[in-house]
C-alpha positions as CSV (number, residue, x, y, z in Angstrom):
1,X,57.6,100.9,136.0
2,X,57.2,98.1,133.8
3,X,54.1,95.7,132.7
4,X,53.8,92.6,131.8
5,X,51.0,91.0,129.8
6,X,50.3,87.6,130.2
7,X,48.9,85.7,126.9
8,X,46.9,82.6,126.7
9,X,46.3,82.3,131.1
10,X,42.5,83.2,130.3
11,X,41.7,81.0,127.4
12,X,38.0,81.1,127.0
13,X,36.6,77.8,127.5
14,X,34.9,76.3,124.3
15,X,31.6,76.5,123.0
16,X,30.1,72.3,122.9
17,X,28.9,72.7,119.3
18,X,29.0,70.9,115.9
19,X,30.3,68.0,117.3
20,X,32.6,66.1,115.4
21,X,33.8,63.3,117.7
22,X,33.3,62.4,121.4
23,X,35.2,59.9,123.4
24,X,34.6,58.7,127.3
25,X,36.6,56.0,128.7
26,X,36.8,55.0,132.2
27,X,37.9,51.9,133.9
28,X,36.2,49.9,136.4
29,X,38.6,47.3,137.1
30,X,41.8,45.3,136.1
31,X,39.8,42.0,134.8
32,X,40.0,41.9,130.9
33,X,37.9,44.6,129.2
34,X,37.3,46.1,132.6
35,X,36.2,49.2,131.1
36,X,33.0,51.2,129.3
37,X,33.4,53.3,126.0
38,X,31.1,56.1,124.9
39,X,31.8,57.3,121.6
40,X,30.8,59.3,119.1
41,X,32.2,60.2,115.2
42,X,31.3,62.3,112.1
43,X,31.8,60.3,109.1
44,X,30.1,61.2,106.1
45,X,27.9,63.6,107.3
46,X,26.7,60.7,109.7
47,X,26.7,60.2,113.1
48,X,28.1,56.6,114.6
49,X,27.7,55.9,118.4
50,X,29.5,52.9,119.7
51,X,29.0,51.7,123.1
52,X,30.9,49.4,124.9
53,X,30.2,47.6,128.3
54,X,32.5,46.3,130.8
55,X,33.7,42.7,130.0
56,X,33.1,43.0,126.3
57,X,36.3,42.9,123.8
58,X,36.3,46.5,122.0
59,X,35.5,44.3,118.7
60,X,32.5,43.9,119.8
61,X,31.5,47.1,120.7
62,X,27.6,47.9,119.5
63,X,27.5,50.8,116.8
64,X,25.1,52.1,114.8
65,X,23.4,55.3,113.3
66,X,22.1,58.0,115.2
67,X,19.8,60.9,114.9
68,X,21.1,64.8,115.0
69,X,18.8,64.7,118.4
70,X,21.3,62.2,120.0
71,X,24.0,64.6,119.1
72,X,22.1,67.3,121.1
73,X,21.5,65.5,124.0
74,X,25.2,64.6,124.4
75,X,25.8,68.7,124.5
76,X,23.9,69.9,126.6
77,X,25.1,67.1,129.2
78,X,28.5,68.6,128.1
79,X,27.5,71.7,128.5
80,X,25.3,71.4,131.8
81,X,28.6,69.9,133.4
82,X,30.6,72.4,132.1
83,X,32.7,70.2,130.4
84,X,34.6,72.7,128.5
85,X,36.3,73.8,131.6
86,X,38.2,69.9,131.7
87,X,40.4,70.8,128.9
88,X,44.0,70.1,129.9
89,X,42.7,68.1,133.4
90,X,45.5,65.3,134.1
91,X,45.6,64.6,137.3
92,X,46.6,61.3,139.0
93,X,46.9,60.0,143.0
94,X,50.5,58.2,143.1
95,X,49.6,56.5,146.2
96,X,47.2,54.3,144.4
97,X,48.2,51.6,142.6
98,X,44.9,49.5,141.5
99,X,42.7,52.4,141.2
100,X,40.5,53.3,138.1
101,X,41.3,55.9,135.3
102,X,39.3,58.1,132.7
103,X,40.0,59.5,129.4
104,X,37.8,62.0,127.3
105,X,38.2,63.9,124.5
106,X,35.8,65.8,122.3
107,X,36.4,68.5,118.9
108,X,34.0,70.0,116.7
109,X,34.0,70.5,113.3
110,X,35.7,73.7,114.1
111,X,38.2,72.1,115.7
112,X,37.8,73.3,119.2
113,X,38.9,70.0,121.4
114,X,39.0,69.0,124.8
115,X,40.9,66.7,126.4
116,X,41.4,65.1,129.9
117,X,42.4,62.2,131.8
118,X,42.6,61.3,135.0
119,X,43.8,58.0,137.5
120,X,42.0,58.0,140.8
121,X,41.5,62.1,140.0
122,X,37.9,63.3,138.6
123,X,37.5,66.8,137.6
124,X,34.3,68.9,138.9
125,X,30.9,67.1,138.0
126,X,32.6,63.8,136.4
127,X,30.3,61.6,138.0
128,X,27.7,63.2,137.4
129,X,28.5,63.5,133.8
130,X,29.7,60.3,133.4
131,X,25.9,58.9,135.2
132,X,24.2,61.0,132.5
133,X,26.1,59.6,129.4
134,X,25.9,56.3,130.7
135,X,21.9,56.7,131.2
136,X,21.5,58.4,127.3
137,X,23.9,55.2,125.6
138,X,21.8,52.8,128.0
139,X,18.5,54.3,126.6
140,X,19.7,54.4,123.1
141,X,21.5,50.7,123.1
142,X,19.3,49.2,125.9
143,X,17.6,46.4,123.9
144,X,20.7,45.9,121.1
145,X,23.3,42.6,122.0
146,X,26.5,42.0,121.8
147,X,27.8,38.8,119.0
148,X,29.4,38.0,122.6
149,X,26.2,37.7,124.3
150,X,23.5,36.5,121.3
């Protein structure tokens, strides 16, 4: 009789904690710029959001400061989506060929990271996600223009 362990098939999805960077892309079209970008970084024991609409060059994506709350609020949508379990998601429909695509990635200052990406293939409770993320940026960068738009 022999056994045989398999290491690493039940890797234990990650806790969404001490964010270091968050990114969300997702396309909404083939014009230029035809996409939104959520992201979030660390630098010097800061927080930066950027936010980026559809039809605006990525130059002139808004940024600014935000609070430790703002942080928060991004995890627990990560974590109320279950997020965590996306990690290695790449999954695309070959029969489409103008269809839309997402990319997301996230680590935490103990470098846990997820990553995913899909074309015309979401993974459980992205657009749900995705709505809530949109809604938090929207609230956060509602009243703020673009150079392109002042």
């Amino acid at each position: 009789m022999s056994t045989l362990f398999i290491i690493g098939c039940f890797k234990k999805p990650i806790k969404i904690e001490n964010t270091k960077s968050f990114r969300l892309n997702y396309s909404v079209g083939y014009h230029m710029n035809g996409d939104y970008t959520y992201e979030l970084l660390l630098e010097d024991d800061k927080y930066i959001a950027s936010y980026k609409k559809d039809g605006v060059d990525p130059e002139d994506a808004l940024k600014k400061e935000v609070d430790i709350e703002f942080v928060h609020n991004i995890e627990d949508i990560m974590t109320k989506y279950q997020v965590n379990k996306w990690d290695g998601f790449n999954k695309s429909d070959k029969d489409v060929l103008d269809g839309n695509s997402f990319s997301f990635s996230y680590s935490s200052i103990d470098n846990n990271s997820i990553e995913a990406h899909g074309y015309m293939k979401w993974p459980k409770n992205y657009r749900e996600f995705r709505n809530e993320i949109e809604a938090l940026y929207e609230k956060e960068f509602g009243n703020e223009k673009t150079t392109q738009n002042e």
